[in-house]
Structure formats: C-alpha cells, structure tokens
Backbone as ProteinMPNN parsed JSONL, in Angstrom:
{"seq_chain_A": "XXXXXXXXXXXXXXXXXXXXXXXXXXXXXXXXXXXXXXXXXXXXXXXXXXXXXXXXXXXXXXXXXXXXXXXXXXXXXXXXXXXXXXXXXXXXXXXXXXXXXXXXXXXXXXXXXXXXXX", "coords_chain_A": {"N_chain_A": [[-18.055, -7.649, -7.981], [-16.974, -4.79, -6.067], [-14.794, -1.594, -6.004], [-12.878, -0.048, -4.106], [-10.433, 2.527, -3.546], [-7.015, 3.656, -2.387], [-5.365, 7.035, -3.088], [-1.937, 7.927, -3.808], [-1.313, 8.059, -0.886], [1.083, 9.426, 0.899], [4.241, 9.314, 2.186], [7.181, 9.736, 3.999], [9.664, 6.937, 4.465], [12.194, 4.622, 5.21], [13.582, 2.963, 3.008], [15.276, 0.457, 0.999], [18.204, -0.537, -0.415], [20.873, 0.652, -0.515], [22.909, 1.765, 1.876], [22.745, 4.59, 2.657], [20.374, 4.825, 2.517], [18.869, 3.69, 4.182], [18.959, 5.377, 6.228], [19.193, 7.875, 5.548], [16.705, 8.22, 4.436], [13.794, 8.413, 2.521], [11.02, 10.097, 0.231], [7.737, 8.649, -1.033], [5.184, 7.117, -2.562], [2.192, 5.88, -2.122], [-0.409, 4.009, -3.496], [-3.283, 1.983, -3.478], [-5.775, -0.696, -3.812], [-8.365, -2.37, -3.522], [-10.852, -4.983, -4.411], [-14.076, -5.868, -3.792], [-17.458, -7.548, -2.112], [-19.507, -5.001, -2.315], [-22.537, -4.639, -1.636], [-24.022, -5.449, 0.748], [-23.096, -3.188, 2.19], [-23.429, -0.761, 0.887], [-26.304, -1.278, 1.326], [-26.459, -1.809, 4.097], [-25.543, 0.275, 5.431], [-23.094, 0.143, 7.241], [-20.345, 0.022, 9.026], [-18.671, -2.222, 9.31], [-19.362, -3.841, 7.053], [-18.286, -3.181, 4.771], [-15.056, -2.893, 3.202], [-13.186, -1.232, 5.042], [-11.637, 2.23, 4.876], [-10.072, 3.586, 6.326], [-9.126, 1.991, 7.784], [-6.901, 0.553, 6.087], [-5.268, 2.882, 5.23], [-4.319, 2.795, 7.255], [-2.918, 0.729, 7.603], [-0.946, 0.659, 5.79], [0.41, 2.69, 6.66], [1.321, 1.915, 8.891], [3.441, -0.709, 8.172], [4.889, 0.948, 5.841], [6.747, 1.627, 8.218], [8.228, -0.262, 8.564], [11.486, -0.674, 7.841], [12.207, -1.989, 4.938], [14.724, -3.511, 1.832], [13.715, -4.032, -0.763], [10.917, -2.424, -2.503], [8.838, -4.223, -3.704], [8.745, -6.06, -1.437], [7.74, -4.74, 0.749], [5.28, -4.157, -0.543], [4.13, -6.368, -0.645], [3.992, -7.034, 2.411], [2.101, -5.285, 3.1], [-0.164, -5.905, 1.287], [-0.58, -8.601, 2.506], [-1.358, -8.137, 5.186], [-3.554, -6.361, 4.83], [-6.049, -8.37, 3.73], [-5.597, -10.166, 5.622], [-6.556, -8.328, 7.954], [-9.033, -7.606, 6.672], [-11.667, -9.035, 6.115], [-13.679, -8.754, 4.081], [-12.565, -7.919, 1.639], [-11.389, -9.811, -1.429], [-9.826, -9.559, -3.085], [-7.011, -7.091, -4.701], [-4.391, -4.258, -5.459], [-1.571, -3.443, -4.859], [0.328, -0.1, -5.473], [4.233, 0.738, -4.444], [5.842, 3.754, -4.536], [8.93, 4.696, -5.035], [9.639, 8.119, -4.436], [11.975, 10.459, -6.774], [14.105, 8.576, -6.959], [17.608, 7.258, -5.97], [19.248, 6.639, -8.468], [21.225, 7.593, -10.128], [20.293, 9.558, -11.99], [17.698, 11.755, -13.588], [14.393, 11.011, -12.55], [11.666, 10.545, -12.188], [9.989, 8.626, -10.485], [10.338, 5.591, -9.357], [8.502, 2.413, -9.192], [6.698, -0.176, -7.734], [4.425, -2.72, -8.7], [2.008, -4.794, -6.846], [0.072, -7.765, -6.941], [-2.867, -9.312, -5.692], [-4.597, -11.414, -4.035], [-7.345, -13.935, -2.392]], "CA_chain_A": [[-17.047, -7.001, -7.154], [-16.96, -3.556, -6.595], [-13.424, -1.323, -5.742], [-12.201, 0.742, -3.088], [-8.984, 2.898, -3.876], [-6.791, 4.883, -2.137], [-4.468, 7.179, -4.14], [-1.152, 9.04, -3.753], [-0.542, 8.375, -0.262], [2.584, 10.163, 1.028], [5.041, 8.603, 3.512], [8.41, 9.002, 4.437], [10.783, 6.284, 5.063], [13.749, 4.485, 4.756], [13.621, 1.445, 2.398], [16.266, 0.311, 0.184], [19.369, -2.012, -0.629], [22.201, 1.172, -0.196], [22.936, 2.048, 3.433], [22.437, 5.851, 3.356], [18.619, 4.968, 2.241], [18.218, 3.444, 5.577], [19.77, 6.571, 7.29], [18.559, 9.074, 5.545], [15.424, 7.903, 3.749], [12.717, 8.889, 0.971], [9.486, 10.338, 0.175], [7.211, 7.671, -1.164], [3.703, 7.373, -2.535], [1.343, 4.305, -2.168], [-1.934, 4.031, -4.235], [-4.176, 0.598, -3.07], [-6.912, -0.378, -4.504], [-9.412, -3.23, -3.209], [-12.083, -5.061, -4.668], [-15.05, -6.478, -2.459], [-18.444, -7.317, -2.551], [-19.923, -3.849, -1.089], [-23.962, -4.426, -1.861], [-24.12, -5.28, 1.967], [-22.276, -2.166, 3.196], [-24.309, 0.202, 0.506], [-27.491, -1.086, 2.315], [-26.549, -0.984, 5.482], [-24.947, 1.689, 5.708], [-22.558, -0.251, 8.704], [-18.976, 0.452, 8.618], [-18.277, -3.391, 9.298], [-19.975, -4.402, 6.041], [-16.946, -2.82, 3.763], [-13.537, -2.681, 3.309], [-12.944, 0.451, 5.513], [-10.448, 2.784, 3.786], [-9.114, 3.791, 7.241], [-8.105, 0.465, 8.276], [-6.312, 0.701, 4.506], [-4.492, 3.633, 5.256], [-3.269, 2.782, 9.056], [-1.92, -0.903, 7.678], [-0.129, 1.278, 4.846], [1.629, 3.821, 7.369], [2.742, 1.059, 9.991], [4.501, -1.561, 7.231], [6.247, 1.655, 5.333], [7.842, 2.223, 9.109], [9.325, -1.149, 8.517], [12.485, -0.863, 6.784], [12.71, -3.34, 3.568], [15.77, -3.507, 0.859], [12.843, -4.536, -1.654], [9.711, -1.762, -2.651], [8.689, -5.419, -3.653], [9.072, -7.123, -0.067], [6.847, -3.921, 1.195], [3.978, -4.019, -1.199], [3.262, -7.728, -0.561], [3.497, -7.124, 3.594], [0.871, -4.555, 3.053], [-1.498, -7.194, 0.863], [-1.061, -9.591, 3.425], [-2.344, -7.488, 6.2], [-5.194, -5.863, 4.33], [-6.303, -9.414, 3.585], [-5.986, -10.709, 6.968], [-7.304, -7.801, 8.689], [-10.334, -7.054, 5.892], [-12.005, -10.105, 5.493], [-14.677, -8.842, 2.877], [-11.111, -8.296, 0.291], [-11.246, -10.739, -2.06], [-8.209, -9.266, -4.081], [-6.585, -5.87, -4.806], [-3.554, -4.264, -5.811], [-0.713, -2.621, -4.135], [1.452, 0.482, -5.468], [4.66, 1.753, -3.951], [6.468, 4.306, -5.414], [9.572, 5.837, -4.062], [10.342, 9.588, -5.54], [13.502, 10.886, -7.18], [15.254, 7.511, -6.406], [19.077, 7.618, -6.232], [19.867, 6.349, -9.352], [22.153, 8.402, -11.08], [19.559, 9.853, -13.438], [17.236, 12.355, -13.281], [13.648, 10.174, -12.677], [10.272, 11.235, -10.832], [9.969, 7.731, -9.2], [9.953, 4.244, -9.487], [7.408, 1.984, -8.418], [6.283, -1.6, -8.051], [3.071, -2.551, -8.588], [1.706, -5.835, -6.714], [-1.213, -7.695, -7.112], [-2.958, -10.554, -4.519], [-6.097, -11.856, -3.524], [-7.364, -14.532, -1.708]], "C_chain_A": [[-17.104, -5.488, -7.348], [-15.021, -3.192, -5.887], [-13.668, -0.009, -4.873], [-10.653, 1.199, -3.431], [-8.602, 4.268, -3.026], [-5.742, 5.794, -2.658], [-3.567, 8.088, -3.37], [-1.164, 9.218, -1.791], [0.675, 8.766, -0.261], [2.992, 9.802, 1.946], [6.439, 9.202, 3.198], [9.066, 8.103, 4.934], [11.683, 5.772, 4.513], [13.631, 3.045, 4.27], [14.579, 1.901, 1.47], [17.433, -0.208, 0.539], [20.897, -0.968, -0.25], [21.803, 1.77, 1.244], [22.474, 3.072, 3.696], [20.959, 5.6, 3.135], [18.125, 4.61, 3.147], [18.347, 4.436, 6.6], [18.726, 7.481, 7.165], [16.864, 9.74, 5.088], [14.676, 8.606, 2.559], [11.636, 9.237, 1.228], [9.355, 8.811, -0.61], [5.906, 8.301, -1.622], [3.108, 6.193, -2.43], [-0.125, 4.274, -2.453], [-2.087, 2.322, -3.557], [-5.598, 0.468, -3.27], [-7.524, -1.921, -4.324], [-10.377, -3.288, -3.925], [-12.947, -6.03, -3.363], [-16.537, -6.759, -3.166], [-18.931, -6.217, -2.034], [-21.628, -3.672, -1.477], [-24.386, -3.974, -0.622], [-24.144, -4.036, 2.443], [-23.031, -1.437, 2.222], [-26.014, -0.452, 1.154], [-27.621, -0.984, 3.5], [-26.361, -0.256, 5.906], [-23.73, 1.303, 7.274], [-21.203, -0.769, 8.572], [-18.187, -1.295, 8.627], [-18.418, -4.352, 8.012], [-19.097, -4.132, 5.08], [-15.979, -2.524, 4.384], [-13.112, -1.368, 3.98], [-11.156, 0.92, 5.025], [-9.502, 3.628, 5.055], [-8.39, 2.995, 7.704], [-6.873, 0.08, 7.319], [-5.14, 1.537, 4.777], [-3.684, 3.266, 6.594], [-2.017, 1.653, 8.667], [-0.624, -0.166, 6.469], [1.222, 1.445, 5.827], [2.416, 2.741, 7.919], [3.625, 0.353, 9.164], [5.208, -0.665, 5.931], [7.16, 2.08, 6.555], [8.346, 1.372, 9.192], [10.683, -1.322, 7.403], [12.694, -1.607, 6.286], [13.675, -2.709, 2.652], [14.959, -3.336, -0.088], [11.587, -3.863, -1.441], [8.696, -3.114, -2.494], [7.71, -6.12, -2.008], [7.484, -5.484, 1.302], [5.563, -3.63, 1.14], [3.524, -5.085, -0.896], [3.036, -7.94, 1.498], [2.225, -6.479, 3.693], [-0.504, -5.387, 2.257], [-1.537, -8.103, 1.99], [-1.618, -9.049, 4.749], [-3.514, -6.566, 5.676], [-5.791, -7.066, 3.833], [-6.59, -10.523, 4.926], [-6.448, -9.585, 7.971], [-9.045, -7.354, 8.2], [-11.085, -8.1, 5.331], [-13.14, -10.221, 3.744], [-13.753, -8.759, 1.583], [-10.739, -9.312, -0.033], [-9.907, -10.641, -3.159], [-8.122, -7.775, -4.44], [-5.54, -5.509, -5.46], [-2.928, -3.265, -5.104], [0.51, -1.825, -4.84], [2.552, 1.391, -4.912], [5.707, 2.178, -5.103], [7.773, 5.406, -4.366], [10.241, 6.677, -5.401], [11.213, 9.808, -5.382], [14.249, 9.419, -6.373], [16.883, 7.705, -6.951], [19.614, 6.868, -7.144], [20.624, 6.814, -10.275], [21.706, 8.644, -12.489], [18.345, 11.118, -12.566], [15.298, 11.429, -13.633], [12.817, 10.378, -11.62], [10.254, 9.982, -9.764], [10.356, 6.565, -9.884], [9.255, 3.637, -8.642], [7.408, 0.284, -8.784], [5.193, -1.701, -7.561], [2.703, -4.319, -7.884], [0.132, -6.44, -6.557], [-1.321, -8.78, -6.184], [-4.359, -10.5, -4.78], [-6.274, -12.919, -3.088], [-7.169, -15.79, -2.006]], "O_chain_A": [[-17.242, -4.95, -8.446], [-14.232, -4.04, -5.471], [-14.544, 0.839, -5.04], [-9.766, 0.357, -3.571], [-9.207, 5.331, -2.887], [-4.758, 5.057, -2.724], [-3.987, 8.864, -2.511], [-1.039, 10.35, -1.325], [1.414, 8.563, -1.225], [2.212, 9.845, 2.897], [6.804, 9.116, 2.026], [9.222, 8.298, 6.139], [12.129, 6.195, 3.446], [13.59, 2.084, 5.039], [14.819, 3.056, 1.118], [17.727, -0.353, 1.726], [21.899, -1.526, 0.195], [20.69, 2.137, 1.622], [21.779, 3.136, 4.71], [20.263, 6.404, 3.756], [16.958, 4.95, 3.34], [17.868, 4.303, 7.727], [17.829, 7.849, 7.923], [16.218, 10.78, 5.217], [15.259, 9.345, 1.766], [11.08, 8.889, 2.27], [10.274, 8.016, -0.809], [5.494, 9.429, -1.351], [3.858, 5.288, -2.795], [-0.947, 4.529, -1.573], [-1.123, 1.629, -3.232], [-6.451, 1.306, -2.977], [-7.05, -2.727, -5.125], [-10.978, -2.276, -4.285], [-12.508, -6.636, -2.385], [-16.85, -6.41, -4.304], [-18.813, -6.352, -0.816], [-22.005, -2.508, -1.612], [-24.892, -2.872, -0.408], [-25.116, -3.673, 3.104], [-23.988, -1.214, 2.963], [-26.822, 0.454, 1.356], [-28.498, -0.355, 4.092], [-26.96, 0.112, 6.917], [-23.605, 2.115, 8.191], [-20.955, -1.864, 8.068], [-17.184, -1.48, 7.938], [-17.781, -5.398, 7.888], [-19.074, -5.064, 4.276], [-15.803, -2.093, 5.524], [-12.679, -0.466, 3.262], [-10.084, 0.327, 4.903], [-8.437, 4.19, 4.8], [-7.209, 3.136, 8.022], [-5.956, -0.626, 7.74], [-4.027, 1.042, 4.6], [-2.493, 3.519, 6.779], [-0.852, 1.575, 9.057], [0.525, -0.609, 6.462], [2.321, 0.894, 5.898], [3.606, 2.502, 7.711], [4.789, 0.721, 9.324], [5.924, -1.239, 5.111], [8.173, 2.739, 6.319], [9.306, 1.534, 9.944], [10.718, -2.006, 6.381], [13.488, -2.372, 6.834], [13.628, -1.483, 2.548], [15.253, -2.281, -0.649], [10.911, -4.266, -0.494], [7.923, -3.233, -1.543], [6.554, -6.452, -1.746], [6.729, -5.639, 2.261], [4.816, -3.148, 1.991], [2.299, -5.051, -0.785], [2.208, -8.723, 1.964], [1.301, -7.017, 4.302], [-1.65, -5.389, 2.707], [-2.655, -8.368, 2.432], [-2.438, -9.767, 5.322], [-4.353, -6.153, 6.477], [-6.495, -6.54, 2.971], [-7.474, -11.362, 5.104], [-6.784, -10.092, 9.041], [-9.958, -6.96, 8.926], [-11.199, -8.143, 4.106], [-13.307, -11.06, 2.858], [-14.056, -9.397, 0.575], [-9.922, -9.955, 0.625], [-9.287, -11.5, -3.786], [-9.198, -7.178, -4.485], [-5.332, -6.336, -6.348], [-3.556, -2.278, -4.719], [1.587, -2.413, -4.946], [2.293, 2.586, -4.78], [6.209, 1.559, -6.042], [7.658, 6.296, -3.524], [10.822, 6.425, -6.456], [11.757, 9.646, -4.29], [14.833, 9.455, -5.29], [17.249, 8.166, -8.032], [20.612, 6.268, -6.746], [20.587, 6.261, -11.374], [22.173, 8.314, -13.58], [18.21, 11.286, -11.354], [14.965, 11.258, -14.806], [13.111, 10.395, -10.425], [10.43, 10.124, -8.554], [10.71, 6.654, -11.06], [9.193, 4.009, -7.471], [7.917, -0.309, -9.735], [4.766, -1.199, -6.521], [3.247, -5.185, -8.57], [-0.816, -5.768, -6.152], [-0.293, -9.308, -5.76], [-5.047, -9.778, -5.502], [-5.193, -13.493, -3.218], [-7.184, -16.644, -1.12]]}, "name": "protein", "num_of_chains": 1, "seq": "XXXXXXXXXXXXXXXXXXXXXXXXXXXXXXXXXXXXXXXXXXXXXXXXXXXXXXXXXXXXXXXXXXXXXXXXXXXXXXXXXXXXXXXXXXXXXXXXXXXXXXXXXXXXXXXXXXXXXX"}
C-alpha cells in the first residue's frame, strides 16, 4: 500500500450541537490521508490509476457544507464518499478539526480523528 495525504485543509462552516454554531459557524481544518495500491498509476502515469487528490479535496468541501451536530458524523460521511467514489482506496483516515471551539477555555482546536477502509 502506498499513501496519499492531504493536510490542513481550511473550510468554513457551521457544524455543531449549540444553535449559534449553525448560524454563525467556524473555521475548520481537515487532513485525509489514503492508502492505495499506486504501482499502476506510477507507471502509467494515468490519472485514473490513483486516488486523485482532487477528487479528495472536492468530496471534503461539499460534506463540510452539510451541517452535522457531530465532527464525528462528518468525518465518517467524507470516508464513505472517498470510498465509493475512489475505488483504488482500500482504507484511510479522516481528520476534522474545528478551531478555537466555544468551550469556555482558551483551546487551538479540537478534532476527531476517523479511520475506515473497505
């Protein structure tokens, strides 16, 4: 297996369990990180042969514009569509992280990390 990662995306949106977080929303970051076989795709050189890391980033953006209560409930929509849209992903891992969360503390982020594969 080899790995594909993408790090420190940046999103805004509005996830979370208190109301103004759906209003007013959050930064975010989302690291993802695929393994595959990629022998194929280093000899062919033919963008169909690996996990393309744009298809990675698009399935990111659209399922953080779905508002979830649960970082959780976000990280595992995003495995299941890089899994059913990337067939050569045999397993990966998904982190989101939303910054300065409103917890009545001073705290860079929190994050949940999820893992899947096929």
């Amino acid at each position: 297996m080899h790995t594909i990662t993408l790090e420190n995306i940046r999103l805004y949106a509005y996830h979370g369990c208190l109301a103004e977080e759906t209003v007013i929303g959050s930064d975010y970051r989302v690291d993802v990180e695929v393994q595959a076989p990629l022998d194929k795709a280093a000899t062919s050189d033919k963008l169909e042969d690996t996990a393309d890391y744009v298809t990675i980033h698009r399935v990111v953006k659209e399922e953080m514009k779905v508002a979830s209560k649960l970082l959780e409930h976000v990280a595992r929509r995003i495995a299941e569509r890089i899994l059913d849209e990337i067939p050569v992903v045999q397993k990966g891992k998904v982190i989101v992280a939303k910054v300065n969360p409103p917890i009545g503390g001073d705290v860079a982020s929190v994050s949940v990390t999820y893992l899947f594969s096929r």
